[in-house]
NUROGU-654318 format. One record per residue (C-alpha): chain; x, y, z; residue in one letter. Coordinates in Angstrom, 2 decimals, padded with zeros to 5 digits, always signed. Layout:
// NUROGU-654318
kette / u / v / w / rest
A / X / Y / Z / A
...
This chain:
// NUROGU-654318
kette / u / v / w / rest
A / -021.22 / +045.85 / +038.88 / X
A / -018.38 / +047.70 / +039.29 / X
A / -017.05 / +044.66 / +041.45 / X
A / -017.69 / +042.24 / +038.44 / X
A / -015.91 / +045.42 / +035.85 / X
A / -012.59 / +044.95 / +038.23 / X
A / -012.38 / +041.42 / +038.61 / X
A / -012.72 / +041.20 / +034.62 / X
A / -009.65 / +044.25 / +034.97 / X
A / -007.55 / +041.92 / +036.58 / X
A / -007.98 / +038.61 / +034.86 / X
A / -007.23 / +040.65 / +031.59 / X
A / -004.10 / +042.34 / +033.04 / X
A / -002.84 / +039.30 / +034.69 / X
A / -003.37 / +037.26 / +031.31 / X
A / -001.39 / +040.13 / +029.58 / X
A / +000.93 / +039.96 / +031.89 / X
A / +001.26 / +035.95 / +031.15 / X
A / +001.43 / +036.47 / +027.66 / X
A / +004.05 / +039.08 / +027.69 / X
A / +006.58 / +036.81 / +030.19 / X
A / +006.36 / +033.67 / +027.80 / X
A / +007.30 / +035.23 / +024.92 / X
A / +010.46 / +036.59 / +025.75 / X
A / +013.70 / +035.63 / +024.01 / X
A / +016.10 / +033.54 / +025.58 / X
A / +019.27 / +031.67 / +024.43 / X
A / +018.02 / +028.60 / +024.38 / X
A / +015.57 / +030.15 / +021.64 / X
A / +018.02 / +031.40 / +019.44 / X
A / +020.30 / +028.18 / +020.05 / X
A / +017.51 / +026.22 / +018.95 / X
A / +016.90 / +028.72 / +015.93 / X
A / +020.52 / +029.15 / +014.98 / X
A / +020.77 / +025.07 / +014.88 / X
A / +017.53 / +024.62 / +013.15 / X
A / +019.21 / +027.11 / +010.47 / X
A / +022.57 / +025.30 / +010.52 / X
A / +021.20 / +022.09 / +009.57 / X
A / +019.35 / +023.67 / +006.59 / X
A / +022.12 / +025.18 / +005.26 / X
A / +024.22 / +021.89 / +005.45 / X
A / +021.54 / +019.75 / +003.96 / X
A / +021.24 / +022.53 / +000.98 / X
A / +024.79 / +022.41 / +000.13 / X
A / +025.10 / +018.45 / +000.24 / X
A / +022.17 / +018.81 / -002.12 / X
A / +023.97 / +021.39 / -004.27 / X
A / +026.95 / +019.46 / -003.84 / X
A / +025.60 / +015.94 / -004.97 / X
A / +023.78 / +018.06 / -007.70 / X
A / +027.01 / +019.58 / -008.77 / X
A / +028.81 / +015.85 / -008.43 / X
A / +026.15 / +014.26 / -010.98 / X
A / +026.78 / +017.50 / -013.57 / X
A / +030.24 / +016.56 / -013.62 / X
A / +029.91 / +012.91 / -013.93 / X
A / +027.57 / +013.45 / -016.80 / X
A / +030.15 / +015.38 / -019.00 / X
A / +032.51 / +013.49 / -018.01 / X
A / +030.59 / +010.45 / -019.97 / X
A / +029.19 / +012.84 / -022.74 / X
A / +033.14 / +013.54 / -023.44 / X
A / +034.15 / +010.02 / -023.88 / X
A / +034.21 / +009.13 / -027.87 / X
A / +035.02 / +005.91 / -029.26 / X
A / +036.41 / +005.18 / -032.78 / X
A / +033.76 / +004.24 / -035.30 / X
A / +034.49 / +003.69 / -039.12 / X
A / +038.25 / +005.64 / -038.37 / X
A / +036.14 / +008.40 / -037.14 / X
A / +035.86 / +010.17 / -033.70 / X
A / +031.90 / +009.89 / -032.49 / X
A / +030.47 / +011.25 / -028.75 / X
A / +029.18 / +007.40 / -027.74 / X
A / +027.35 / +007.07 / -023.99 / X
A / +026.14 / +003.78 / -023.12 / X
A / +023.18 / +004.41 / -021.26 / X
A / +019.72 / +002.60 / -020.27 / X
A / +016.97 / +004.59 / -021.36 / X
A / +013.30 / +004.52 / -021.04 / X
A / +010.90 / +005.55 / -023.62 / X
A / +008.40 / +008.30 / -022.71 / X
A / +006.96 / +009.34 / -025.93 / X
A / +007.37 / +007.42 / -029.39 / X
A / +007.16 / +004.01 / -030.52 / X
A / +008.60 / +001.11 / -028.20 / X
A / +010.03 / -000.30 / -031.70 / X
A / +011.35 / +003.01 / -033.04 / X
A / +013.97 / +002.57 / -029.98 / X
A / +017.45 / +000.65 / -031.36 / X
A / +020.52 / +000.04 / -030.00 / X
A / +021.88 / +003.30 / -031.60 / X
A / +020.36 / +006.28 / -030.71 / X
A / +021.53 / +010.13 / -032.23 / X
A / +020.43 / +012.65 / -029.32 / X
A / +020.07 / +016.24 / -030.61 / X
A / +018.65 / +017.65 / -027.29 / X
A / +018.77 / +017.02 / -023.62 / X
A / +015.84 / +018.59 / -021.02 / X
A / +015.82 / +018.74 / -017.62 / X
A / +011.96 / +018.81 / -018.40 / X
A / +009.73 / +016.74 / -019.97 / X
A / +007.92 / +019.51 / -021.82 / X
A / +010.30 / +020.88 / -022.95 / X
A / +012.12 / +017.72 / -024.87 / X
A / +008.46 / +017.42 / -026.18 / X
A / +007.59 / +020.94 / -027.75 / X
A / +011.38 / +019.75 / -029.39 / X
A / +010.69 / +016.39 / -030.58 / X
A / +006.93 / +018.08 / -032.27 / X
A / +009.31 / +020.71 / -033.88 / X
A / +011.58 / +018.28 / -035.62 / X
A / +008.66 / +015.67 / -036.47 / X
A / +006.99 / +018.58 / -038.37 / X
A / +010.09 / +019.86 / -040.23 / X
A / +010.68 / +016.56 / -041.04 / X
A / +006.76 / +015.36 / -042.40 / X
A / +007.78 / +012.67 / -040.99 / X
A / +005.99 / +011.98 / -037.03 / X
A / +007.10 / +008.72 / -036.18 / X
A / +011.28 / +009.37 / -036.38 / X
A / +012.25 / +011.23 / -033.26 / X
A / +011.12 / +010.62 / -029.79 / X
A / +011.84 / +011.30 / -026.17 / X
A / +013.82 / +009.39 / -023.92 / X
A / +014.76 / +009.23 / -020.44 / X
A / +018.15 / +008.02 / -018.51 / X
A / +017.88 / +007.08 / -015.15 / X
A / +019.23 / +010.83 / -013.70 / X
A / +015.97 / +012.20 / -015.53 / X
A / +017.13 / +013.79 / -018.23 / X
A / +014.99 / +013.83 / -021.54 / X
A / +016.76 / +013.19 / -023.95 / X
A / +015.21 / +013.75 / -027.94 / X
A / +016.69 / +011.26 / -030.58 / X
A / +016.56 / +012.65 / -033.76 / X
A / +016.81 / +008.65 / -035.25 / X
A / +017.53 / +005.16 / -034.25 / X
A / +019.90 / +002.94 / -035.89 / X
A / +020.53 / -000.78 / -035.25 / X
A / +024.29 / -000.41 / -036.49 / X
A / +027.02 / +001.91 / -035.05 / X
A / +028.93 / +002.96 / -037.92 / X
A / +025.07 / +003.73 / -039.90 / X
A / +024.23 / +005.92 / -036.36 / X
A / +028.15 / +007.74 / -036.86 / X
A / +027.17 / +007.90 / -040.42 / X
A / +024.19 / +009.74 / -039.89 / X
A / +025.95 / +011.91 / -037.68 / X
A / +028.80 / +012.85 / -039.94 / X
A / +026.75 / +014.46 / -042.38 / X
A / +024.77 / +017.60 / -040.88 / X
A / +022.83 / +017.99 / -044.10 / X
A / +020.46 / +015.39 / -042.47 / X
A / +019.28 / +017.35 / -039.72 / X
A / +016.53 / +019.38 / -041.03 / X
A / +015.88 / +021.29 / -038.08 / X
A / +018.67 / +023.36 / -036.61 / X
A / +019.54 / +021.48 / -033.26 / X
A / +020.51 / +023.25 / -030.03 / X
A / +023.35 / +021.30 / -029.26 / X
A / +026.61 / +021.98 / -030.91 / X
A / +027.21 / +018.14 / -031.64 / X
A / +024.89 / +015.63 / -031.37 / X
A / +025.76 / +012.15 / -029.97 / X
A / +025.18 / +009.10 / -029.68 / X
A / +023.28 / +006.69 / -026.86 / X
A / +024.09 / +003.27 / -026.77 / X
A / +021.77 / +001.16 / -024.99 / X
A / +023.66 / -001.76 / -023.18 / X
């Protein structure tokens, strides 16, 4: 027994042993690590940077205005996709009140303004092709009835987050 009890001793220390040689540090570890690490941080900031690239393109186009009726009016063209509303509630002319980066969002907006209005079947959610949700307040098949619209504030009967509304302009 006692034999068998040292035998056991030394398969156990020499396993220890093992264990405690393969684990050590080395620079090819931390080469390996510090690379590993290096390529995460580059692929973040082309990330952040293509992020940061589509932010500025975007106001960039919200900026651009076009003369409608002798009158200044925020005009992106823009194909959209409906996500909630009416296929035939969409129109060429489009006044957005609200942009989301999330879907739930836009929507707890759009229910907001159809119950202020009484009215459940005139705003609806949209989305461009950067997904953005977008929440038209109305649809108009005319420019100068959409800038129209627009001119006059007293028709929003919710207050809307953005400063100005604008208008999308499906192509």
């Amino acid at each position: 027994m006692t034999a068998m009890r040292i035998k056991w001793l030394m398969m156990a220390m020499v396993a220890v042993l093992m264990v405690a040689t393969s684990c050590k540090t080395t620079e090819e570890n931390y080469r390996a690590a510090y690379e590993i690490a290096a390529e995460r941080k580059m692929g973040g900031n082309a990330s952040m940077n293509r992020d940061l690239r589509g932010f500025i393109e975007r106001e960039k186009r919200l900026a651009e205005t076009r003369v409608v009726a002798g009158d200044s009016v925020r005009m992106v063209t823009e194909r959209v996709t409906m996500v909630d509303g009416e296929n035939a509630n969409l129109h060429r002319y489009n006044v957005v009140v609200g942009d989301f980066k999330q879907v739930f969002n836009a929507r707890s907006f759009r229910n907001r303004i159809n119950e202020a209005e009484g009215n459940n079947d005139q705003s609806y959610v949209v989305m461009d092709p950067q997904k953005l949700y977008y929440v038209v307040y109305k649809g108009f098949d005319t420019e100068e009835a959409a800038a129209e619209f627009l001119r006059n504030k007293d028709n929003f009967k919710i207050l809307v987050p953005k400063k100005d509304p604008w208008i999308v302009e499906l192509p």
